[in-house]
DOKOLBA-872851 format. One line per 10 residues: their letters; for each residue y, z, x of N, C-alpha, C. Coordinates in Angstrom, 1 decimal. Atoms other than C-alpha are relative to their C-alpha. Example, Ala and Ser with C-alpha at 12.3 -4.5 7.8 and 13.67 -1.06 7.14 Angstrom:
BEGIN
AS) -1.2,0.0,0.9,-4.5,7.8,12.3,1.2,0.0,0.9; -1.1,0.0,-0.9,-1.1,7.1,13.7,1.1,0.8,-0.8
END
This chain:
BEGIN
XXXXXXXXXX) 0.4,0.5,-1.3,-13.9,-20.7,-65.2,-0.8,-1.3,-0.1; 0.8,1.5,-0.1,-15.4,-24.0,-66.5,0.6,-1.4,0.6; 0.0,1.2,-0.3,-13.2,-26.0,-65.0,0.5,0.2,1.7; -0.3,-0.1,-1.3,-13.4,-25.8,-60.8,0.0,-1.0,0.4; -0.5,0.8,-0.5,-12.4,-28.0,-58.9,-1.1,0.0,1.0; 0.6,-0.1,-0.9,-15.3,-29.0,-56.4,0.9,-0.3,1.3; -0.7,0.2,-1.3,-13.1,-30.2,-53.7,0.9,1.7,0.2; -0.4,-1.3,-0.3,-11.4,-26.6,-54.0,-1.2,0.6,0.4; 1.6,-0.8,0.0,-15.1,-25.3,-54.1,-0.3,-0.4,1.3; 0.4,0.3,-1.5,-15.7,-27.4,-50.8,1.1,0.8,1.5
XXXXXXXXXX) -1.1,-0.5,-1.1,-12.7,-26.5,-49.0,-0.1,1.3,0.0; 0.4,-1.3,0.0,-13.2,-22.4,-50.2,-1.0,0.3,0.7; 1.5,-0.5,-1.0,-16.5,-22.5,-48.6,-0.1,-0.4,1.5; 0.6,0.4,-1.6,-16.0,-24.3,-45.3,1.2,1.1,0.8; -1.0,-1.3,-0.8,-12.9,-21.5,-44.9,-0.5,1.1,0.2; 0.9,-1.0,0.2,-15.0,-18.7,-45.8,-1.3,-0.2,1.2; 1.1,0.2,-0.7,-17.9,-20.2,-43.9,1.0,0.4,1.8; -0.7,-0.1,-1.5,-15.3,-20.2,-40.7,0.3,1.8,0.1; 0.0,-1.6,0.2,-14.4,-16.4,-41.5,-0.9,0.8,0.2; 1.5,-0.8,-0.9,-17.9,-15.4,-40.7,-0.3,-0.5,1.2
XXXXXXXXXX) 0.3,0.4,-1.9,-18.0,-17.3,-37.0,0.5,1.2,0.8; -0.4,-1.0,-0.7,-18.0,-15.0,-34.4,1.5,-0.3,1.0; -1.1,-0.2,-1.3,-15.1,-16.4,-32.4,0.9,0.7,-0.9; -1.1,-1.0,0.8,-12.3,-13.9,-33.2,1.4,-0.8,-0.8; -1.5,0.5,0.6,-9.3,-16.8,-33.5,-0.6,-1.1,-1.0; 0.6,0.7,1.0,-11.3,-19.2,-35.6,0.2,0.7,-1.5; 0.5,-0.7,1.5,-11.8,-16.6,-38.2,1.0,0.5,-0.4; -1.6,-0.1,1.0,-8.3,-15.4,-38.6,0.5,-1.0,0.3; -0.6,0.8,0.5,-6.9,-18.1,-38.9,-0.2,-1.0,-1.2; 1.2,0.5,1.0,-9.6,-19.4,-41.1,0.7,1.1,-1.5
XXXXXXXXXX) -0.4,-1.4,0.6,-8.4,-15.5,-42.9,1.2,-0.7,-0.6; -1.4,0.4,0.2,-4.3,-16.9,-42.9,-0.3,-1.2,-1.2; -0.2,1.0,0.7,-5.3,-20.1,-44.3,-0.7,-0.1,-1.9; 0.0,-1.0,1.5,-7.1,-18.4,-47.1,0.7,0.6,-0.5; -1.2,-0.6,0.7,-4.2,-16.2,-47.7,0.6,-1.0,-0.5; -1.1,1.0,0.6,-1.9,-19.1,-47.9,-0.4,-0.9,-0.7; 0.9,0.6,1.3,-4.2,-21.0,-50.1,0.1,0.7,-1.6; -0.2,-1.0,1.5,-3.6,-18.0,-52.7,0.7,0.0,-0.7; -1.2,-0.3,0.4,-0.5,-17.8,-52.5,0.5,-1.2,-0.6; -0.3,1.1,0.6,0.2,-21.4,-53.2,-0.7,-0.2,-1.4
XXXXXXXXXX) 0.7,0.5,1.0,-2.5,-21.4,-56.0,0.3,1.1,-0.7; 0.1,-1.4,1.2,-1.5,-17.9,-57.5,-1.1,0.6,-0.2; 1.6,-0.6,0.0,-5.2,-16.6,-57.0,0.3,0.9,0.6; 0.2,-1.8,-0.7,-5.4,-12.8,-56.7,-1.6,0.1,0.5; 1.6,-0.1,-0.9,-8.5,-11.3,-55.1,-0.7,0.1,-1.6; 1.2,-0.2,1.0,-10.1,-10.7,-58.8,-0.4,-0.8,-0.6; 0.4,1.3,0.1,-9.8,-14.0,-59.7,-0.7,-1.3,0.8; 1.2,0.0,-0.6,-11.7,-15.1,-56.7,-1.4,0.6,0.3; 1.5,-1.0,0.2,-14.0,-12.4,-56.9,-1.0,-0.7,-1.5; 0.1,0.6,1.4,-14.6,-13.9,-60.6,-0.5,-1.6,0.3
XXXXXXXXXX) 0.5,1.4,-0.6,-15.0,-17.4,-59.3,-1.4,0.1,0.8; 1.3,0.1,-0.4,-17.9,-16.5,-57.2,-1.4,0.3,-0.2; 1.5,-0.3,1.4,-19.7,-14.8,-59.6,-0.2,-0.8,-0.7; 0.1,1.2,1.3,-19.5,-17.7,-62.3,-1.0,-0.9,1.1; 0.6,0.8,-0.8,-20.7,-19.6,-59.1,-1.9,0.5,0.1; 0.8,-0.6,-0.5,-22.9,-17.1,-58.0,-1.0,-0.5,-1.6; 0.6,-0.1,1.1,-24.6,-17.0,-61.7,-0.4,-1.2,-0.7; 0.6,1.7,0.8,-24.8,-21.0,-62.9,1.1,-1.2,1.0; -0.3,0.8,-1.4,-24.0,-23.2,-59.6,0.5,-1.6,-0.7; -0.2,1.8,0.6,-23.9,-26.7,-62.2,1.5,0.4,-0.6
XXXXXXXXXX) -1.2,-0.2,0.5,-20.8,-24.9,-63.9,1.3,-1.0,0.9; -0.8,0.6,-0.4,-18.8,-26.7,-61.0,0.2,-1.2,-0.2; -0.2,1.6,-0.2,-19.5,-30.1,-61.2,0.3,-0.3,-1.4; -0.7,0.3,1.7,-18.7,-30.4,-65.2,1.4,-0.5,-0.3; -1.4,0.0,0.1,-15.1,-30.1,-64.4,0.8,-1.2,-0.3; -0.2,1.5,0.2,-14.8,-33.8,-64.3,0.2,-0.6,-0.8; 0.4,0.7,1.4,-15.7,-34.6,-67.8,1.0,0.4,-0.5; -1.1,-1.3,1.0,-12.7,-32.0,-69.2,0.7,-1.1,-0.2; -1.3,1.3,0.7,-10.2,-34.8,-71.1,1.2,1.5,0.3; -1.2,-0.7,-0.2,-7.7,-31.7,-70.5,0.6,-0.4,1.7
XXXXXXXXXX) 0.3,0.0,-1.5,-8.3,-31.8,-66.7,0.3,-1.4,0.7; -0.3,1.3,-1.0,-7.9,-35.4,-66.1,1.0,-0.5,-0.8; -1.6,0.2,0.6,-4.9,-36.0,-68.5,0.7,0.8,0.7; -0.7,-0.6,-0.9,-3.5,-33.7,-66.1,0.0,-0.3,1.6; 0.5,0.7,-1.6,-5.0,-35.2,-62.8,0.4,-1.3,-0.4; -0.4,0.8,-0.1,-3.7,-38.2,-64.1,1.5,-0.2,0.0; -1.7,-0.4,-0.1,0.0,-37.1,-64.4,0.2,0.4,1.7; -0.5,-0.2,-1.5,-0.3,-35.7,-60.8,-0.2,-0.9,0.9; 0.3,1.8,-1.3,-2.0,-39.0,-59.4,1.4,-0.5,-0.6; -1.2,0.7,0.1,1.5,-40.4,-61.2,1.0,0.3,1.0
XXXXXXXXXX) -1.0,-0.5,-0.7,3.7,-38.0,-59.6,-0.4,0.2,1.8; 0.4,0.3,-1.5,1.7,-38.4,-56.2,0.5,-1.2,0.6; -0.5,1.6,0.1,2.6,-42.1,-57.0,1.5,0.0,0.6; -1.2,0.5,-0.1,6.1,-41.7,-57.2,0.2,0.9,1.6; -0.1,-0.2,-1.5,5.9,-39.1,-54.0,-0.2,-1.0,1.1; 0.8,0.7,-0.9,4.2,-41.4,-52.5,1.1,-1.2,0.8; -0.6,1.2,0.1,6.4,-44.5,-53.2,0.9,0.9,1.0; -1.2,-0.6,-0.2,9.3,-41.9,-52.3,0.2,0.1,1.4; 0.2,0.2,-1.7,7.7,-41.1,-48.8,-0.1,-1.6,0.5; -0.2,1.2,-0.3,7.3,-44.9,-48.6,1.0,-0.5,1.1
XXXXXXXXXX) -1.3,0.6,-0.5,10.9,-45.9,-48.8,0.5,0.9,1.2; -0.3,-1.1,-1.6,11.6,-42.9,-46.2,-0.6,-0.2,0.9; 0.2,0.7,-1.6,9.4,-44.2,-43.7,0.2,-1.2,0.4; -0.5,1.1,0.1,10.2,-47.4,-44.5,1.7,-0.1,0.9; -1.4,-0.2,-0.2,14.1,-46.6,-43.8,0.0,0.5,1.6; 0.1,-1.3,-1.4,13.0,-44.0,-40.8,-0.1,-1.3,0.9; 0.7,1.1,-1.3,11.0,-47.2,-39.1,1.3,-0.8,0.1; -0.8,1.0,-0.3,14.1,-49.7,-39.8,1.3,0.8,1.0; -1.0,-1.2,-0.9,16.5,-46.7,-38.7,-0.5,-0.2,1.8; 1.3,-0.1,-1.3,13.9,-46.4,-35.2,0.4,-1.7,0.5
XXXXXXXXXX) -0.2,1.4,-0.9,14.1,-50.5,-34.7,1.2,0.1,0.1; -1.7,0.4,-0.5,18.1,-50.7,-34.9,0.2,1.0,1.1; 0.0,-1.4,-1.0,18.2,-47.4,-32.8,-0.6,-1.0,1.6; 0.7,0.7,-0.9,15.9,-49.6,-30.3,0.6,-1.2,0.5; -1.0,1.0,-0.6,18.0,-52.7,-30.4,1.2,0.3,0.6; -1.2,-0.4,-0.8,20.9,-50.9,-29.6,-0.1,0.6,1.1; 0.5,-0.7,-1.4,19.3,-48.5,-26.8,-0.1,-1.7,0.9; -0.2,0.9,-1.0,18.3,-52.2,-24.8,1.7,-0.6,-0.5; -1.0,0.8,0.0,21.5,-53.7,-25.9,1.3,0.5,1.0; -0.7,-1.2,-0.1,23.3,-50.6,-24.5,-0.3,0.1,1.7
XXXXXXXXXX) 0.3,0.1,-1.5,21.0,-50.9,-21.5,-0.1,-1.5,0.8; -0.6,1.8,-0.2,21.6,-54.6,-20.9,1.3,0.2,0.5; -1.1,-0.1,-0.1,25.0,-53.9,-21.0,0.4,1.0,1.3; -0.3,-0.5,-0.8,24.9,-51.3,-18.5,-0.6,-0.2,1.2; 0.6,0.6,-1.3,22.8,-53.2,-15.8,0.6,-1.2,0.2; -1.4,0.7,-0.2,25.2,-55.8,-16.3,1.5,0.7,0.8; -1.1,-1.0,-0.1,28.0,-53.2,-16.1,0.1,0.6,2.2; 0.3,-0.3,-1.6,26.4,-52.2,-12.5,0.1,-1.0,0.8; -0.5,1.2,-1.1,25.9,-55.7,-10.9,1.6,0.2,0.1; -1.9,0.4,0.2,30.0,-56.2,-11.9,0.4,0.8,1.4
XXXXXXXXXX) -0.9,-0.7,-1.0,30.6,-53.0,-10.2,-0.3,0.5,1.7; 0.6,0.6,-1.4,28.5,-53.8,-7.2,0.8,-0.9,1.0; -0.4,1.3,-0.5,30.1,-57.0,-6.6,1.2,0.4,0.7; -1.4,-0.6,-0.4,33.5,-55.1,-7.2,0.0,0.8,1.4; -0.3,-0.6,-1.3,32.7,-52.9,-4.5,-0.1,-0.4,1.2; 0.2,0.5,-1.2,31.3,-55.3,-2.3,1.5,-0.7,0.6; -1.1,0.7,-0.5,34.6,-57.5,-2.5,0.8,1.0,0.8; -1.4,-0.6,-0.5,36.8,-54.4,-2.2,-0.5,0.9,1.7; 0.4,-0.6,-1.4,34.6,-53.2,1.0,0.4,-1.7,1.2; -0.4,1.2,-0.4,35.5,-57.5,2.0,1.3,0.0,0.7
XXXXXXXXXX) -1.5,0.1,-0.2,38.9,-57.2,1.6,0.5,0.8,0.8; -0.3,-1.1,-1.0,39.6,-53.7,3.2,-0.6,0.0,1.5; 0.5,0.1,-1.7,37.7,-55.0,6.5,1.1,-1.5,0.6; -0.7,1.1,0.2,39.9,-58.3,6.0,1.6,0.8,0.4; -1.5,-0.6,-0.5,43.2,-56.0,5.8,-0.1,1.0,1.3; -0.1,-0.5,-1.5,42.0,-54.0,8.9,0.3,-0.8,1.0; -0.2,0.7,-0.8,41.7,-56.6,10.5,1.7,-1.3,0.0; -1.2,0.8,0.1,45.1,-58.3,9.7,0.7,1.4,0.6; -1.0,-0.7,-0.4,46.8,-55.1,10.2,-0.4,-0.2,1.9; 0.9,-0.3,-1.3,44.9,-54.5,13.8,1.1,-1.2,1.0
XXXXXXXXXX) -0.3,0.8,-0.6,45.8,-58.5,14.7,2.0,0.3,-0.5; -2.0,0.0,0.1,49.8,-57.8,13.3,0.5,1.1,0.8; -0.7,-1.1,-1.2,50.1,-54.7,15.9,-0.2,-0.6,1.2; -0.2,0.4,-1.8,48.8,-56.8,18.7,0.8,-1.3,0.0; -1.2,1.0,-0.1,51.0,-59.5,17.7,1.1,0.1,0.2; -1.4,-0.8,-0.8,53.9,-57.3,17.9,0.0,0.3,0.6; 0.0,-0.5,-1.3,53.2,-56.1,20.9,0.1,-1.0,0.9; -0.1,1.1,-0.9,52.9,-59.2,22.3,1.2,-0.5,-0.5; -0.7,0.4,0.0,55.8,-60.6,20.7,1.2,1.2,0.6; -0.8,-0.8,-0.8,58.0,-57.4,22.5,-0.5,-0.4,1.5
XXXXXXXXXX) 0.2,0.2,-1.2,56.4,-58.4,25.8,0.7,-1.4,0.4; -0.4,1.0,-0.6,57.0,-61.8,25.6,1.4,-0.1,-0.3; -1.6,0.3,-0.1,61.0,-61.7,24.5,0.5,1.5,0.9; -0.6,-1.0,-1.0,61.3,-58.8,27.1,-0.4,-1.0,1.5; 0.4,0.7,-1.2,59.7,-61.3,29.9,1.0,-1.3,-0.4; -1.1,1.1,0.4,62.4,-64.4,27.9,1.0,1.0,0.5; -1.2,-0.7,-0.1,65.0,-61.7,28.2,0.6,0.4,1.8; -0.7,-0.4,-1.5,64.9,-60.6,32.1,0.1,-1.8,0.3; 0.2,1.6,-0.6,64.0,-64.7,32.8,1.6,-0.3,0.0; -0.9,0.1,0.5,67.1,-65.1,30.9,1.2,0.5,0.3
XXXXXXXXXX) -0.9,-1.2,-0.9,69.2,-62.3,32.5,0.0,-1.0,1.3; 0.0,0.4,-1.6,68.1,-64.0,36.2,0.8,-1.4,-0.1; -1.0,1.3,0.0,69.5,-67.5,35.0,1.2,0.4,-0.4; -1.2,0.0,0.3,72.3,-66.8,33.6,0.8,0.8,1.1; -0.9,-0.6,-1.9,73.5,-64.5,37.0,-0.4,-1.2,0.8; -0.3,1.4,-0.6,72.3,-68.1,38.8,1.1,-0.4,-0.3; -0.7,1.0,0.5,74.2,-69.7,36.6,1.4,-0.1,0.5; -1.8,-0.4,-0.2,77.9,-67.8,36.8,-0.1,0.3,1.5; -0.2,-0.5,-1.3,77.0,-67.2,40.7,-0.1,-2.0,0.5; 0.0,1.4,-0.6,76.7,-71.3,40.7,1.2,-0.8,-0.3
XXXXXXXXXX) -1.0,0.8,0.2,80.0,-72.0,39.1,1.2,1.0,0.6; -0.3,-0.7,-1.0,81.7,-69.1,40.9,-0.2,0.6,1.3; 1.2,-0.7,-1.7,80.5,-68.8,44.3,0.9,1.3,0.2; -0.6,-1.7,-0.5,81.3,-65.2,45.7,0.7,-0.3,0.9; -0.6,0.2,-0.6,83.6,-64.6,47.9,-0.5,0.8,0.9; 0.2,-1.1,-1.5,83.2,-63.7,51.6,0.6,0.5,0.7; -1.0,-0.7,-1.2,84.5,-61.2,53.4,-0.6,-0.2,0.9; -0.4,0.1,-1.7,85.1,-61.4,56.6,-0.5,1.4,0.5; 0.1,-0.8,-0.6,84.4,-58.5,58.8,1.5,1.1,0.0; -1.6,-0.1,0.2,88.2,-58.3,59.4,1.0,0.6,-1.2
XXXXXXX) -0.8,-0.3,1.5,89.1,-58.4,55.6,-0.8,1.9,-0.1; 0.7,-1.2,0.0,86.3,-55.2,55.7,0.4,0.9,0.9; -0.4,-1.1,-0.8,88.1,-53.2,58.6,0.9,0.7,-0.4; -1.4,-0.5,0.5,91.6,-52.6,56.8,-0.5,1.5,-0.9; 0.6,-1.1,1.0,89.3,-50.4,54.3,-0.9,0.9,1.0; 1.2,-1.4,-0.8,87.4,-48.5,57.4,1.3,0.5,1.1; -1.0,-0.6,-0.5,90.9,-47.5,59.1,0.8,0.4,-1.0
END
């Protein structure tokens, strides 16, 4: 147990310290996060019970840990492999963020396009509400145009009827009967 980790030492005590507050959800969960602290670290209960007695018994035993040439040839392999995490998370947020901006140029480009897309079909509908008042009204004026062109070659047609009976009654005058010529047919 000579070589503790004070930053473990700090963090075990402010969880423990929360495990004795009276609020009930503070303290288990304070409880959980100590389990899951164990279980990640492989610490049974006897080997923390064992930890706080060494504590309990010579308090400077913690802070030594520092000096261990085993301890930091090893803390310095995990600051490497934190490195290359690190770098690793980097390029992934790195990629995430450029992913996120093209995502963003294309969202307005997409919405550009589609407020464009709506004027067009505004316009469209305004024309085709243009036109369809346009063809009402052509059809509307071509029924009363036909109606008037039946009135007026029915008003040519009787005109036309009356002269032409002048006409054959001015190059054939009728003939008159007599009274006389009319009696033969009343005896």
């Amino acid at each position: 147990m000579s070589d503790i980790d004070p930053k473990e030492l700090k963090i075990l005590s402010d969880i423990l310290a929360l495990v004795l507050e009276d609020q009930p959800g503070q303290s288990t969960t304070a409880l959980e996060a100590l389990r899951n602290r164990a279980k990640r670290n492989a610490t049974t209960g006897g080997a923390l019970k064992n930890l706080f007695q060494t504590i309990a018994e010579d308090p400077e035993k913690a802070k030594p840990a520092r000096a261990s040439k085993t301890r930091t040839s090893s803390r310095a392999s995990a600051n490497k492999g934190q490195a290359d995490m690190s770098d690793t998370y980097r390029a992934q947020l790195q990629e995430l963020r450029n992913n996120i901006v093209s995502m963003d140029r294309k969202l307005r480009t997409a919405t550009a396009q589609n407020e464009t897309l709506k004027s067009e079909l505004y316009l469209t509908l305004q024309a085709r509400a243009e036109m369809q008042a346009q063809m009402a009204q052509i059809q509307s004026f071509g029924q009363y145009q036909r109606r008037m062109t039946i009135v007026i070659a029915t008003i040519a047609g009787l005109l036309a009827g009356i002269a032409g009976t002048q006409l054959f009654h001015a190059f054939f005058p009728p003939h008159i009967n007599t009274a006389a010529e009319n009696a033969r047919y009343l005896y």
